[in-house]
C-alpha positions as CSV (number, residue, x, y, z in Angstrom):
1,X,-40.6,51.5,82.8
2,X,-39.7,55.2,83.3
3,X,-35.5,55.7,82.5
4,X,-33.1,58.2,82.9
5,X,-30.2,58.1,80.3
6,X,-26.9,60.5,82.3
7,X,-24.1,61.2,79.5
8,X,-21.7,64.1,79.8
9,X,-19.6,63.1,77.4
10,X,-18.8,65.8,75.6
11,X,-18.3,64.3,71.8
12,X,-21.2,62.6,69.3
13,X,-19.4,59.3,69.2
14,X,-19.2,56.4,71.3
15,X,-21.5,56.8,74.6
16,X,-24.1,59.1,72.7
17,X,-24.1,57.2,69.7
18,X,-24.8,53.8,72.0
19,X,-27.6,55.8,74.2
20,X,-29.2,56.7,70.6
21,X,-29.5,53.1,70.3
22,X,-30.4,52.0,73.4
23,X,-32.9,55.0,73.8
24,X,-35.1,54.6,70.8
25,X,-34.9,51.2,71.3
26,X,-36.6,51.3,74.9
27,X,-38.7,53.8,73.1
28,X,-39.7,51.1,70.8
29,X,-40.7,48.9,73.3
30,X,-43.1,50.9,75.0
31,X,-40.9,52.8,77.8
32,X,-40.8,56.2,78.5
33,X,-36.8,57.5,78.0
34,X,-35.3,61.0,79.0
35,X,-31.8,61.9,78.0
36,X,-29.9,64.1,80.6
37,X,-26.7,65.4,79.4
38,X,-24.4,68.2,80.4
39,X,-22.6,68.3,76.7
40,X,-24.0,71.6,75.5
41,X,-24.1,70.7,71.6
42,X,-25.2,67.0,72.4
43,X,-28.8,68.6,73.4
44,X,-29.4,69.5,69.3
45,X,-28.2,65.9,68.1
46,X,-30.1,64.1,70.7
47,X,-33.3,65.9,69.4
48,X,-32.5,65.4,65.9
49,X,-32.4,61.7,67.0
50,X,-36.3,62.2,67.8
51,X,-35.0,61.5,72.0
52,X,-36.6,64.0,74.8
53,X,-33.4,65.6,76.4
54,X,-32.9,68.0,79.3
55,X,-29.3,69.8,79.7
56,X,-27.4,70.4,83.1
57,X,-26.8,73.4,84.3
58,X,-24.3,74.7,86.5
59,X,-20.8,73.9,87.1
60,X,-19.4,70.4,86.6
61,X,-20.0,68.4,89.6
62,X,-22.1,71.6,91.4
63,X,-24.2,71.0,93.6
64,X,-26.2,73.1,90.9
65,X,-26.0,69.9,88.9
66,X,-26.9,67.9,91.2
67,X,-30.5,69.7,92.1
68,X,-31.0,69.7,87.6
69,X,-30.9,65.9,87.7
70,X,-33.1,65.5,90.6
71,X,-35.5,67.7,89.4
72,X,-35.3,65.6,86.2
73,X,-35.5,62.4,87.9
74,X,-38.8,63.5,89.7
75,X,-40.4,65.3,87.0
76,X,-39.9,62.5,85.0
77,X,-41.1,59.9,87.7
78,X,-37.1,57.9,86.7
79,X,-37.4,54.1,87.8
80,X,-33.7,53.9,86.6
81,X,-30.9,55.7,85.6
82,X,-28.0,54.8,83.0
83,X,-24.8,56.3,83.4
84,X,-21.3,55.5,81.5
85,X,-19.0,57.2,83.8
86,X,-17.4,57.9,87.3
87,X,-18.2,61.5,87.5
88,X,-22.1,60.2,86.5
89,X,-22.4,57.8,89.2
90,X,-21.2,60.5,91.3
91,X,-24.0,62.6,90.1
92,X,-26.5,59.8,90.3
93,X,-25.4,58.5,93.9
94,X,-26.3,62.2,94.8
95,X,-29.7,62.8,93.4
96,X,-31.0,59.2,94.1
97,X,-30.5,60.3,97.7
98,X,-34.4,62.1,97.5
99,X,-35.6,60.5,94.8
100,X,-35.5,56.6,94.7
101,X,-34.3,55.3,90.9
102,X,-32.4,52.2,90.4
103,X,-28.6,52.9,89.7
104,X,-27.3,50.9,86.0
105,X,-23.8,51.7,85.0
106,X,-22.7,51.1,81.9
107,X,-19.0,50.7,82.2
108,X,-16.6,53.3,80.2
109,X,-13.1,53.7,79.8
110,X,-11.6,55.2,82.7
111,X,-8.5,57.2,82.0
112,X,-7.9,58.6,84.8
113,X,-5.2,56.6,87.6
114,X,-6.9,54.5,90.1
115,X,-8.3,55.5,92.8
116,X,-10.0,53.6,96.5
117,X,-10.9,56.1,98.2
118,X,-13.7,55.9,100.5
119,X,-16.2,58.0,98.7
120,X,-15.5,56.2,95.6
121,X,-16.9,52.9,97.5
122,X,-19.6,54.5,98.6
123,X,-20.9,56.0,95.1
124,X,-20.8,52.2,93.9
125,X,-22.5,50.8,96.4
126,X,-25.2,53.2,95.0
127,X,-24.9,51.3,91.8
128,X,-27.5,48.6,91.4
129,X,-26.2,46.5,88.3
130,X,-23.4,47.0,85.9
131,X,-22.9,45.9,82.1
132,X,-19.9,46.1,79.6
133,X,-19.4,46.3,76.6
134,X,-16.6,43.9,75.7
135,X,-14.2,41.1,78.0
136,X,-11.8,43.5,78.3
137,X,-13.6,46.5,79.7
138,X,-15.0,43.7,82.2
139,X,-11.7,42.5,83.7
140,X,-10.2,46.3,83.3
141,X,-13.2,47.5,85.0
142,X,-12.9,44.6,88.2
143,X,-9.2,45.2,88.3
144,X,-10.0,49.3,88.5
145,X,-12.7,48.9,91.1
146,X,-12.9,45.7,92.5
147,X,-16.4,46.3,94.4
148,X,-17.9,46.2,90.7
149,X,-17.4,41.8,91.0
150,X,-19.9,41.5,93.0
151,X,-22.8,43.4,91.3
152,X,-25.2,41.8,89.1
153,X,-23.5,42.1,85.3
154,X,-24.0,41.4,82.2
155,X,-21.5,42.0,78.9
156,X,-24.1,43.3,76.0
157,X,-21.8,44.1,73.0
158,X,-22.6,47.5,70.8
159,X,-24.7,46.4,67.8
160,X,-25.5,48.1,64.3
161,X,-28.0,48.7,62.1
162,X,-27.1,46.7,58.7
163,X,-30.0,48.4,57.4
164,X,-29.2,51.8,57.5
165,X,-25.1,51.1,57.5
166,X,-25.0,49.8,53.8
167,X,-23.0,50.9,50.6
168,X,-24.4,54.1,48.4
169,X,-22.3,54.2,46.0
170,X,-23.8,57.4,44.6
171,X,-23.0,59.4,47.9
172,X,-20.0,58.1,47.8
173,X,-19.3,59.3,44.6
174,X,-21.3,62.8,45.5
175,X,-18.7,62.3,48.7
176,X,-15.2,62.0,46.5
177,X,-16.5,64.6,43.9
178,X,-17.4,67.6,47.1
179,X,-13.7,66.8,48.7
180,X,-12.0,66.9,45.0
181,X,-11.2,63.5,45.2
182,X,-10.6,61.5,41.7
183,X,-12.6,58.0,41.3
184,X,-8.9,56.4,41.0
185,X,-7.7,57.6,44.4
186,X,-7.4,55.4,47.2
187,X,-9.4,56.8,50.0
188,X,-8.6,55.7,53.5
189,X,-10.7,56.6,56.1
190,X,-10.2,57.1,59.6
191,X,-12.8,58.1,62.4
192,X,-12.5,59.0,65.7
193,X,-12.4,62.0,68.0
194,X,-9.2,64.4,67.1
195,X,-7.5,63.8,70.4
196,X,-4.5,61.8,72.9
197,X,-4.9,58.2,72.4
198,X,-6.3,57.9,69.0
199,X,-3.2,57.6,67.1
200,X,-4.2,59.4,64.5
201,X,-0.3,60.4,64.2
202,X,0.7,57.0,63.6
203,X,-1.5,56.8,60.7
204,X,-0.5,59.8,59.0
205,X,3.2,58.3,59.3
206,X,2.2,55.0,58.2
207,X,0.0,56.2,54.9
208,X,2.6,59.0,54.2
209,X,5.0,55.4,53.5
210,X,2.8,54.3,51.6
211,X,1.9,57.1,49.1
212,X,6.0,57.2,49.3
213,X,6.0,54.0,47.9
214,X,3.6,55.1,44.7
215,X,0.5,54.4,46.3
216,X,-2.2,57.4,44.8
217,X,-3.7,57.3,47.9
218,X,-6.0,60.3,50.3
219,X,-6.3,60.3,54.2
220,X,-9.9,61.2,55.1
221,X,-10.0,62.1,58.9
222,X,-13.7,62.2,60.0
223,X,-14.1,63.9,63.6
224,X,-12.9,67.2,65.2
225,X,-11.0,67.9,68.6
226,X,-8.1,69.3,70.5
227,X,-5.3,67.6,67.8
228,X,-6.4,69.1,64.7
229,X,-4.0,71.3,64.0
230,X,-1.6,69.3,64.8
231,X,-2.3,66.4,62.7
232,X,-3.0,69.1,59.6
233,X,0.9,70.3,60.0
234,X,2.4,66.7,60.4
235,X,0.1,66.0,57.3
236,X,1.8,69.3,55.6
237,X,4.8,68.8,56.0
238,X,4.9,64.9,54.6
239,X,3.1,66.3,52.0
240,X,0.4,63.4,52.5
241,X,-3.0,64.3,51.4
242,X,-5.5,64.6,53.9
243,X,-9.3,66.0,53.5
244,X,-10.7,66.6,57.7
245,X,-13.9,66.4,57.5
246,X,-14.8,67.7,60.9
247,X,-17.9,65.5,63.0
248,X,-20.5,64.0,60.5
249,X,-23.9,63.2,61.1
250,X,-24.8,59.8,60.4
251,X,-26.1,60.0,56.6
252,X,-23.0,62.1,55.6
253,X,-20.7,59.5,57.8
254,X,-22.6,56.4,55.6
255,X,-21.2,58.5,52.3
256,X,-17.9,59.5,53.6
257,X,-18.0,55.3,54.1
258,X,-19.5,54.9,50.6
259,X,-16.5,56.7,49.4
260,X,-13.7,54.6,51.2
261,X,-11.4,51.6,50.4
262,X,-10.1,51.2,53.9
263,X,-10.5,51.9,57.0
264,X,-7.7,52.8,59.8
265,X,-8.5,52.4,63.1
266,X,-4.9,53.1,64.8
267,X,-6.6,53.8,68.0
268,X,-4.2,53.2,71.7
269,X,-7.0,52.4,74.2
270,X,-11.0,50.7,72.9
271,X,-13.7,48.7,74.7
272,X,-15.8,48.4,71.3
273,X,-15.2,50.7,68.7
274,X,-17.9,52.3,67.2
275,X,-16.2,53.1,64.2
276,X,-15.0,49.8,63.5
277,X,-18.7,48.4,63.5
278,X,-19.8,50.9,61.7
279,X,-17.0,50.4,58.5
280,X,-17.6,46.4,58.9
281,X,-21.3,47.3,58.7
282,X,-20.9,49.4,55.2
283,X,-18.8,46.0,54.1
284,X,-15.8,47.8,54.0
285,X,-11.9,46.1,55.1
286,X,-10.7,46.9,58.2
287,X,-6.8,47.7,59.6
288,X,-7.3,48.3,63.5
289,X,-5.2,48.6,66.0
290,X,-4.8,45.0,68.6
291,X,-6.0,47.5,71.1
292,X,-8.6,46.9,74.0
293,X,-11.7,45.1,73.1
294,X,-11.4,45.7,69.1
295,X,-10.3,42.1,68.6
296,X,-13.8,40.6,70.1
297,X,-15.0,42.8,67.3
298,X,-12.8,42.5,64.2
299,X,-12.2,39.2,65.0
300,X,-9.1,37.1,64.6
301,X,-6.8,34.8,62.3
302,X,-7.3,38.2,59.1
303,X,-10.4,36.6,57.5
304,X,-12.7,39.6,58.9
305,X,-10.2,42.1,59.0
306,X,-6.6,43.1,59.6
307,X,-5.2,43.2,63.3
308,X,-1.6,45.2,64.0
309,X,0.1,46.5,66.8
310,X,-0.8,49.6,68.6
311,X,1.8,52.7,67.9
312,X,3.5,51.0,65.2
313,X,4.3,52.3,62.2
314,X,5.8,50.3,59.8
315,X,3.3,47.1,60.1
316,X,0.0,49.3,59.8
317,X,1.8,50.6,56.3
318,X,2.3,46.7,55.4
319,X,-1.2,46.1,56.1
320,X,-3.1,49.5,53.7
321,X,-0.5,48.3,51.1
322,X,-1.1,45.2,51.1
323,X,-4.6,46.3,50.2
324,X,-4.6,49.1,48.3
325,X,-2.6,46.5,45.9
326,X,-5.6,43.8,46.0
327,X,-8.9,44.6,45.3
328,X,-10.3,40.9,45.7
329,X,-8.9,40.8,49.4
330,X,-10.4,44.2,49.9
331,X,-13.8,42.8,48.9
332,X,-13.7,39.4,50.4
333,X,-12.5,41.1,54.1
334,X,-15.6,43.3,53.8
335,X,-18.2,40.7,52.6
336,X,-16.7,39.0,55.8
337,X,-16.8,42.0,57.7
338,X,-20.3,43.1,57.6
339,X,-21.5,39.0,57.5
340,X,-20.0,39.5,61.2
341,X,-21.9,41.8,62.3
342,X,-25.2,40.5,61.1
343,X,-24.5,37.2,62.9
344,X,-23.1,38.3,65.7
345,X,-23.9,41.9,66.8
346,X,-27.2,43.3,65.1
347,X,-29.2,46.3,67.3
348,X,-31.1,43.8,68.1
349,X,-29.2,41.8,69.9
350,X,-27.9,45.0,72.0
351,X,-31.4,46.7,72.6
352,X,-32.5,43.2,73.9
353,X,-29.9,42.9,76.3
């Protein structure tokens, strides 16, 4: 089969990790896959990823636009195209207008307010099938736009690649000693996209508590974007100790892992972290935020990680104390952690569906 994969997102996280995946995986199996995005710096990563990629021209949402990704669509002879947004399926709905490809959304966090307009119907009714990633992007996405209920669907989880996501305790060692950072530190790790939502703030409140409370302890903040500074002059002035790493490609992000203790996920708004698969993967213990679909990954009742409440302080402090203290629970969360994932969402499992 002949696919398109649409992304514009504009960050090498979530949706461009996931079409990495899904991409070589279709490669894999014999199809032929074409990226199309519009994120000028994803074109490099996606070809570094060994994935044939064309970029968009033109202004957002142009009809400019519009003509690249029909071009693409015919050149490449598309039978389907993926998308993982509104403004894609508006894209798509267009340039399947003169060029007949099947219409697969991918579901993503919408952040923007609701809205029925008529054109908005329309665009869906373009859509063909629709998968998500987690139960709670499913019943977000139906209550959002309720047209989606009656599509063929299917929920097909993220899934990781144990193989390549495992502990080398030399680069993390190689990690701590480039960023200054003593083997008796504890390193805490967070990684997401520097921007609203995250709550990357929260977390700089919460471990500045607990290197208050004696705790020899350095914030590692993997990921760049609009809140950088920010976060760097909150850090300064609680004098908490914080190493930004910028983005990481995926070898140096398995060190940066290699070199952690914990990991903070204090994000406001998930369907299925990335980040948090990719930390239980490297068998490392988990704080996260009760946020979205994080739960369905983490898992509940603390034997697979540590759940608290999103924009809270004090009880994401409790929880890093709690084990920066104990080095058994630390290792018995992430032997439970990454045991998870194997069982219950390998790349296998997520290719296949």
């Amino acid at each position: 089969m002949r696919i398109v994969l649409l992304t514009s997102t504009s960050a090498w996280r979530g949706s461009s990790v996931s079409f990495t995946k899904i991409g070589r995986g279709l490669l894999e199996r014999g199809h032929d896959v074409h990226v199309v995005t519009s994120g000028g710096r994803q074109v490099d990563r996606f070809l570094k990823e060994r994935l044939p990629v064309t970029p968009l021209r033109g202004r957002r949402d142009s009809p400019t636009e519009v003509w690249g990704l029909w071009r693409t669509l015919r050149r490449t002879g598309a039978q389907a195209i993926l998308t993982d947004s509104p403004r894609d399926v508006r894209l798509s709905a267009y340039a399947t207008l003169l060029h007949r490809a099947r219409i697969v959304y991918r579901y993503n966090l919408n952040y923007r307010s609701s809205r029925y307009d008529i054109m908005d119907r329309v665009y869906l009714r373009r859509v063909a099938a629709c998968f998500y990633q987690s139960r709670y992007i499913r019943n977000e996405a139906h209550s959002h736009a309720p047209r989606l209920r009656g599509l063929p669907s299917m929920r097909i989880p993220n899934g990781y690649d144990t193989a390549f996501l495992v502990p080398d305790p030399d680069a993390g060692r190689a990690f701590r000693e480039r960023h200054g950072i003593e083997p008796h530190a504890t390193v805490v790790l967070s990684s997401a996209k520097l921007t609203h939502g995250k709550g990357h703030e929260v977390a700089v409140e919460a471990l500045y508590r607990v290197r208050r409370d004696g705790v020899n302890l350095v914030y590692v903040i993997c990921g760049d974007g609009s809140k950088e500074g920010e976060l760097r002059a909150m850090a300064e002035r609680l004098s908490l100790r914080t190493v930004f790493t910028g983005l990481l490609a995926p070898t140096e992000m398995v060190a940066a892992l290699s070199a952690t203790d914990v990991v903070v996920h204090p994000s406001l708004h998930e369907i299925f972290p990335n980040a948090v698969g990719e930390a239980m993967s490297c068998g490392l213990p988990v704080v996260a935020t009760d946020a979205g679909g994080t739960s369905e990954l983490l898992g509940r009742g603390g034997t697979t990680g540590i759940l608290v409440a999103p924009g809270e302080v004090e009880p994401l402090a409790d929880a890093v104390h709690l084990l920066a203290d104990n080095r058994e629970l630390r290792t018995q969360l992430g032997a439970a952690a990454r045991c998870r994932i194997e069982e219950r969402f390998p790349l296998k499992r997520m290719i296949d569906g």
